[in-house]
MDAnalysis code that builds the backbone (N, CA, C; Angstrom):
import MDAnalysis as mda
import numpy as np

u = mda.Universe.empty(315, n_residues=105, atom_resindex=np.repeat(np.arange(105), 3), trajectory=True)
u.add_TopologyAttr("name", ["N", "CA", "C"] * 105)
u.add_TopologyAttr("resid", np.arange(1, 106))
u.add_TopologyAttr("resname", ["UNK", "UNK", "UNK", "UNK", "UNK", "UNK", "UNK", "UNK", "UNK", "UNK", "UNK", "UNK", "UNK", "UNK", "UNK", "UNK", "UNK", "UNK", "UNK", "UNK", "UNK", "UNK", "UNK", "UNK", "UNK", "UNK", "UNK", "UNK", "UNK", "UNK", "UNK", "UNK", "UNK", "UNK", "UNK", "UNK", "UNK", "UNK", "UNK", "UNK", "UNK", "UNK", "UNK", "UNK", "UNK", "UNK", "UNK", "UNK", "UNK", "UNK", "UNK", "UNK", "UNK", "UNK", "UNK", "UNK", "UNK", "UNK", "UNK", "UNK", "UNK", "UNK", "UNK", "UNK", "UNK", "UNK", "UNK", "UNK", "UNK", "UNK", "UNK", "UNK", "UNK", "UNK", "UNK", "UNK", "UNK", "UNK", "UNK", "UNK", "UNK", "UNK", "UNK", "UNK", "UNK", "UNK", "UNK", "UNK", "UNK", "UNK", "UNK", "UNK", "UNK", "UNK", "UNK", "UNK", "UNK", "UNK", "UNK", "UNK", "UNK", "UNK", "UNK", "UNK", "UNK"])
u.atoms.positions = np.array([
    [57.252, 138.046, 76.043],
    [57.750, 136.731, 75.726],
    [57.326, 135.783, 76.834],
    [56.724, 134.578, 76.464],
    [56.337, 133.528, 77.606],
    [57.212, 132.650, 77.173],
    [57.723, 131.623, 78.662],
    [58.371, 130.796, 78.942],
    [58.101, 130.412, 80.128],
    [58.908, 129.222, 80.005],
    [58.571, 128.458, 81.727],
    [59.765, 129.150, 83.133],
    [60.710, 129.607, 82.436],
    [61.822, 130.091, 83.105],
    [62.425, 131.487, 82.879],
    [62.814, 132.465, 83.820],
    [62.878, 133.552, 83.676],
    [64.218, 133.891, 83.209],
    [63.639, 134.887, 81.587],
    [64.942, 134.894, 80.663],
    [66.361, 135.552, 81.192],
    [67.998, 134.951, 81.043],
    [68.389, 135.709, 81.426],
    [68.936, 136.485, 80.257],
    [68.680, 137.936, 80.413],
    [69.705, 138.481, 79.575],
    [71.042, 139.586, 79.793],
    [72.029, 139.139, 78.783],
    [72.917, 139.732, 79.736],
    [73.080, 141.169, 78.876],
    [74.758, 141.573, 79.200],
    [74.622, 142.757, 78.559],
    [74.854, 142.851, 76.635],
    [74.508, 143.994, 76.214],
    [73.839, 143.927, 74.351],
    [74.865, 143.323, 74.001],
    [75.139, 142.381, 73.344],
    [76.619, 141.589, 72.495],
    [76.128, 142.481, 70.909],
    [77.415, 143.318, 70.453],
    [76.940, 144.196, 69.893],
    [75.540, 144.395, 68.759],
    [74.947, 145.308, 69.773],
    [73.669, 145.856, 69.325],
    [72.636, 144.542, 69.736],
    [73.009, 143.145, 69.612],
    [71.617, 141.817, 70.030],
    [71.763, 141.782, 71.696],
    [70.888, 141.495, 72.193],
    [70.717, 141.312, 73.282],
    [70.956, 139.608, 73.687],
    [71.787, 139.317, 74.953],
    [72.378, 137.616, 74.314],
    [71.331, 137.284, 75.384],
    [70.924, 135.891, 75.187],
    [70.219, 135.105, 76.073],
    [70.719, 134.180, 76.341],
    [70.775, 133.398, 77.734],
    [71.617, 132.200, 77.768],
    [71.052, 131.087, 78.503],
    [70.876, 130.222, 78.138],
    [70.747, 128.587, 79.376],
    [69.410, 128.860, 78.961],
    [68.417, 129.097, 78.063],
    [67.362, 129.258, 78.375],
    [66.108, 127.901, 78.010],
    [65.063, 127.312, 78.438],
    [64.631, 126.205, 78.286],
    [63.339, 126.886, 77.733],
    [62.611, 126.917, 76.485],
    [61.167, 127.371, 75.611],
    [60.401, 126.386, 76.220],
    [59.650, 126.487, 77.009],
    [58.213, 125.249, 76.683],
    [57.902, 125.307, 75.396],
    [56.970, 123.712, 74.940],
    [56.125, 123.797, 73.890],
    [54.783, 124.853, 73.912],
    [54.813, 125.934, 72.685],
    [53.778, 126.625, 72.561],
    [54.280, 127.866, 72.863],
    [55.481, 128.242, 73.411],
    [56.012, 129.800, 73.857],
    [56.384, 130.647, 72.258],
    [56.132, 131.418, 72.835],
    [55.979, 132.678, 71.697],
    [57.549, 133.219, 71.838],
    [58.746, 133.258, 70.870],
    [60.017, 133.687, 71.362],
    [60.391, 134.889, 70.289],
    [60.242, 135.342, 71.070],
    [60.812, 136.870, 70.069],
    [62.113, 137.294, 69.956],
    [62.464, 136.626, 68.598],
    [63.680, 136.655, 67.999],
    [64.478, 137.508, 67.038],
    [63.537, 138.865, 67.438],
    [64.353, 140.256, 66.854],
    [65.839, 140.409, 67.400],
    [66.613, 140.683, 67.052],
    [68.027, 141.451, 67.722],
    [68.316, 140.766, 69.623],
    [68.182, 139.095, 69.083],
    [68.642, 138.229, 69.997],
    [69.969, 137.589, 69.595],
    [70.287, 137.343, 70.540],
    [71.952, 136.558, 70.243],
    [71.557, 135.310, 71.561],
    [70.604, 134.009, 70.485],
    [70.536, 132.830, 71.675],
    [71.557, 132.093, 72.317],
    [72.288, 131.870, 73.250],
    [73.134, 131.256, 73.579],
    [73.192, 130.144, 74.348],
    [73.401, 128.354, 74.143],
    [72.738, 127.187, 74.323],
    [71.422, 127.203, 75.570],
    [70.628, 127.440, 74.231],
    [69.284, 128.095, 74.428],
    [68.467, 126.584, 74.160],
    [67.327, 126.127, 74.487],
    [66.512, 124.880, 74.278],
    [65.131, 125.743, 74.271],
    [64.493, 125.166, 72.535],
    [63.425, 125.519, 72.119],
    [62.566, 124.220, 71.711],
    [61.712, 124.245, 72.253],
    [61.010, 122.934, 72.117],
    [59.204, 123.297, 71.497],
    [59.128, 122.621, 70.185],
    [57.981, 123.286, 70.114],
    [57.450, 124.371, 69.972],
    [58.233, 125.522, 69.950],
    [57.931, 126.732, 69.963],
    [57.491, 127.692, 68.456],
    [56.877, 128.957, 68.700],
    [57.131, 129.503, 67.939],
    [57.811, 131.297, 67.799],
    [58.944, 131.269, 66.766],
    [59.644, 131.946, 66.535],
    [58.701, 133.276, 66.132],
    [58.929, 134.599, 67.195],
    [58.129, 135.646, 66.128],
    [59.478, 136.719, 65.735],
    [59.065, 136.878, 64.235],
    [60.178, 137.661, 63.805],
    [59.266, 139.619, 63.310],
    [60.029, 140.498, 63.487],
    [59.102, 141.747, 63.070],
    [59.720, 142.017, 62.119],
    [60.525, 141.548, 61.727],
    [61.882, 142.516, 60.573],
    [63.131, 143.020, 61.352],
    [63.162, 142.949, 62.592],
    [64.078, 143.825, 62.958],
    [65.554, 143.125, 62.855],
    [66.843, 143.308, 63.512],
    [67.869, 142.503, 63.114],
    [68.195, 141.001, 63.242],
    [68.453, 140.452, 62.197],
    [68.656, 138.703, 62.664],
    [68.945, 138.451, 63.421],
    [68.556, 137.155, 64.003],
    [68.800, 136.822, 65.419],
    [69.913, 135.902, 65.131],
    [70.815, 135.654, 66.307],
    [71.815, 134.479, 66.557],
    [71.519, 133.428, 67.221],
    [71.632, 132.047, 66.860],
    [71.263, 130.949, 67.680],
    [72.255, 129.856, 67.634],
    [73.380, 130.242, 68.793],
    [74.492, 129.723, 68.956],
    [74.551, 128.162, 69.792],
    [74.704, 127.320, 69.680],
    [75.015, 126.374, 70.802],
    [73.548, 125.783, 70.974],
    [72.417, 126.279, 70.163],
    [71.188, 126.227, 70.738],
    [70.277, 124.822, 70.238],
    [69.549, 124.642, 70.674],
    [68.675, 122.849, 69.880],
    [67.068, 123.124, 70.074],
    [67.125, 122.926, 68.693],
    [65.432, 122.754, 68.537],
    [65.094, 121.686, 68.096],
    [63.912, 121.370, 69.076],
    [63.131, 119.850, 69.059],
    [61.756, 120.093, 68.730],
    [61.822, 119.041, 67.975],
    [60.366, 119.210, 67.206],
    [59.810, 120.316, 65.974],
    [58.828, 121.283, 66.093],
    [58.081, 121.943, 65.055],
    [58.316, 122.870, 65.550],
    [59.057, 123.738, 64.731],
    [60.064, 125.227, 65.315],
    [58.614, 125.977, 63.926],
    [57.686, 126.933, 64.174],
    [56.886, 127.520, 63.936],
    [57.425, 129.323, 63.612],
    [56.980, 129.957, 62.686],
    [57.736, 131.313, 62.348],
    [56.011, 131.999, 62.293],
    [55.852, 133.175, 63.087],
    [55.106, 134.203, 62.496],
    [55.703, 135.217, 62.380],
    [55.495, 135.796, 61.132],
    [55.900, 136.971, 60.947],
    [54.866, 138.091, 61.320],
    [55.150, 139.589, 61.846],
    [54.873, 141.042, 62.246],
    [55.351, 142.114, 62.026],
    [54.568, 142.961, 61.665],
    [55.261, 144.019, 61.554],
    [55.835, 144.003, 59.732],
    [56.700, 144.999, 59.882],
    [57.550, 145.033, 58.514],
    [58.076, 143.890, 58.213],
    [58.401, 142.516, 59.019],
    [58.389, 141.020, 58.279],
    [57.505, 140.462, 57.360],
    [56.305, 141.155, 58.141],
    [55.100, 140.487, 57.753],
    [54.500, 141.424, 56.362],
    [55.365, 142.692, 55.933],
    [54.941, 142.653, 54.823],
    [55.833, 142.386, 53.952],
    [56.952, 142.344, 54.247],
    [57.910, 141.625, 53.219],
    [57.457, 140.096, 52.699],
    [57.287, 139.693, 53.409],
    [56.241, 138.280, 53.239],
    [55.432, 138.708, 52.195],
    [54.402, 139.435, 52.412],
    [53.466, 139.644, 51.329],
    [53.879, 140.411, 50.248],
    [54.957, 141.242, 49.919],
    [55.971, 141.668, 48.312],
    [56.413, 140.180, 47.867],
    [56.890, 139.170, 48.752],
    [57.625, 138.007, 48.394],
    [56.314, 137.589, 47.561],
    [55.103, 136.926, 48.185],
    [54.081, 136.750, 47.525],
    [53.851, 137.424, 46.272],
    [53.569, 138.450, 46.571],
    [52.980, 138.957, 45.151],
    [54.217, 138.944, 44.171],
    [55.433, 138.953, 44.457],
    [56.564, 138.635, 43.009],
    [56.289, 137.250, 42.501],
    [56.149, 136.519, 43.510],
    [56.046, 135.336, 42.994],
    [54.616, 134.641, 42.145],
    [53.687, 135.911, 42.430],
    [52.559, 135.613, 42.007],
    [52.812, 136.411, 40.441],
    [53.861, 137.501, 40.586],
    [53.643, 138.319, 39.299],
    [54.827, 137.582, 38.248],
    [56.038, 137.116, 38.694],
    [57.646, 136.731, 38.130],
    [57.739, 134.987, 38.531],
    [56.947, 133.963, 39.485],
    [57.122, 132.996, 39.438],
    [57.563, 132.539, 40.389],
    [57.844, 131.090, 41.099],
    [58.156, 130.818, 42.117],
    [59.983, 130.292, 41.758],
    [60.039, 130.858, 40.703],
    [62.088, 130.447, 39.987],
    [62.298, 131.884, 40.648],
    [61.666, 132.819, 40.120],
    [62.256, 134.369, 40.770],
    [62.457, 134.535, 41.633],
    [61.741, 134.106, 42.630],
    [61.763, 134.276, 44.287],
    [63.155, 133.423, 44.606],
    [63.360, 131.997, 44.164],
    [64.387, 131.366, 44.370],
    [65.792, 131.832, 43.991],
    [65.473, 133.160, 42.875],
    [66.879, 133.176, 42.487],
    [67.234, 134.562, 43.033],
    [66.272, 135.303, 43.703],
    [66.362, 136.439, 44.855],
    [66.636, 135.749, 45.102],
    [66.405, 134.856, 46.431],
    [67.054, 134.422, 47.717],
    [68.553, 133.706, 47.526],
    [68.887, 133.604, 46.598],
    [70.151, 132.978, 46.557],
    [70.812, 134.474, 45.631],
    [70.948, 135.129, 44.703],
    [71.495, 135.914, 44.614],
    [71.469, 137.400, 45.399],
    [70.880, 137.696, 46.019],
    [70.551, 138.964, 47.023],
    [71.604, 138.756, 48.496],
    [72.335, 140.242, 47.486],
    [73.254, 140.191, 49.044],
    [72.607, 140.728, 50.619],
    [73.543, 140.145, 51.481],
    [73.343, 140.290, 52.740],
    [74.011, 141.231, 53.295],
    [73.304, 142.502, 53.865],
    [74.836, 143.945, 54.253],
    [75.038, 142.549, 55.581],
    [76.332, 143.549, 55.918],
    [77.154, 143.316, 57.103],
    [76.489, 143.270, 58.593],
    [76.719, 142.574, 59.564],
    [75.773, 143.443, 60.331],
    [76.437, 143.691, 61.421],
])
């Protein structure tokens, strides 16, 4: 993970790892697997997600063009999303994402 300031993290807030006070330059790569951000400043940045557990972004402010790449097992869920929507429509995909439950976490 690049940044201008060295991340602190404290101890796992269950199972995410919390980050706190932290300032993103524009252009930092923030890897937002099984994070718990805590008034965190992202400026410009971009978010990389792999699939792994949602991240938390508590107290936190993003300025400007907040950017997502997906990796890993994100990045092929991305591409099943695609191809449903290429095979069932871009209504199907919409009515997954609003009817598809969320487990607990």
């Amino acid at each position: 993970m690049e940044h201008s300031q060295k991340e602190t993290v404290l101890a796992e807030d269950s199972e995410r790892a919390r980050v706190v006070g932290q300032i993103f330059e524009p252009g930092t790569l923030v890897e937002i697997d099984g994070r718990h951000f805590e008034r965190c400043v992202f400026d410009n940045c971009v978010f990389v997600y792999r699939g792994g557990q949602t991240p938390v972004l508590e107290g936190s402010i993003t300025n400007g063009e907040i950017r997502f790449q997906f990796e890993d097992a994100a990045r092929n869920t991305i591409e099943v999303l695609r191809w449903m929507r290429a095979a069932a429509g871009q209504s199907f995909i919409e009515q997954l994402l609003v009817t598809q439950e969320t487990p607990a976490n």
